[in-house]
C-alpha positions in Angstrom: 49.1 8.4 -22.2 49.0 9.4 -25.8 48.3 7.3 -28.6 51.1 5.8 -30.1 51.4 4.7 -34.1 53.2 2.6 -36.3 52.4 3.4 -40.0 53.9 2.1 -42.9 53.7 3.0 -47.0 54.7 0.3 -49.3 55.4 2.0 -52.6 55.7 0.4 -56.3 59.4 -0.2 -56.0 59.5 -2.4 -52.8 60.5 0.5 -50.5 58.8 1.1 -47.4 58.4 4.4 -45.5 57.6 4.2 -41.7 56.5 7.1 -39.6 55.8 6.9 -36.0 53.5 9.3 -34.0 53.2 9.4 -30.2 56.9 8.0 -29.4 58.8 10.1 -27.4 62.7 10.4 -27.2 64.5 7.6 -28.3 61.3 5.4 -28.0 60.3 5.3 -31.6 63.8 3.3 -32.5 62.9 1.0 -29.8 59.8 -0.1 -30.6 60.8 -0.4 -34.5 64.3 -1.7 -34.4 62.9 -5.4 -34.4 60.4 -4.2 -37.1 63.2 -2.8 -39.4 65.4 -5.9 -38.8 62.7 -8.2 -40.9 62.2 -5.2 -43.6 65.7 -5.0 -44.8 68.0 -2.2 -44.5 67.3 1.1 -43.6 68.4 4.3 -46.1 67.3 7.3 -44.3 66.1 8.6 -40.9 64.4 11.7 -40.2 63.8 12.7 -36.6 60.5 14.8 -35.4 59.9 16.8 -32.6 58.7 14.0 -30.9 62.6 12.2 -31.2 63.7 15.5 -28.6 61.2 15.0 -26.4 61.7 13.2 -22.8 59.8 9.8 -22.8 57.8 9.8 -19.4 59.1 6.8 -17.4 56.6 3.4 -17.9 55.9 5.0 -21.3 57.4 3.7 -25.0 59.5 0.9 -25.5 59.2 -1.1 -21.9 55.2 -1.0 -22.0 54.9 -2.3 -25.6 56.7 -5.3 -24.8 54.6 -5.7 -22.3 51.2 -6.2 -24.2 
């Protein structure tokens, strides 16, 4: 399995700026919908290559709640 990241950029003015890397498909909203609900509304989304990608089954979302 690849590694999978979560980072965030707090600028100045309060706005954050979260990019994921190692998600695949529709994994990445998964794993930061809960994240996303506590950081306030969300203005913009901009899907990678990695967002058209198949997830591999027991991959992404399902094995993060998990640990």
């Amino acid at each position: 399995m690849s590694k999978q990241e979560i980072v965030f950029v707090i600028r100045s003015d309060g706005t954050v700026e979260e990019t994921t890397s190692g998600l695949l498909g529709a994994d990445c909203e998964a794993v930061t919908a809960p994240i996303e609900q506590h950081l306030g509304e969300v203005v913009g989304r901009q899907a990678t290559a990695e967002r058209y990608q198949p997830a591999a089954a027991g991959d992404g979302a399902q094995q993060q709640g998990q640990r």
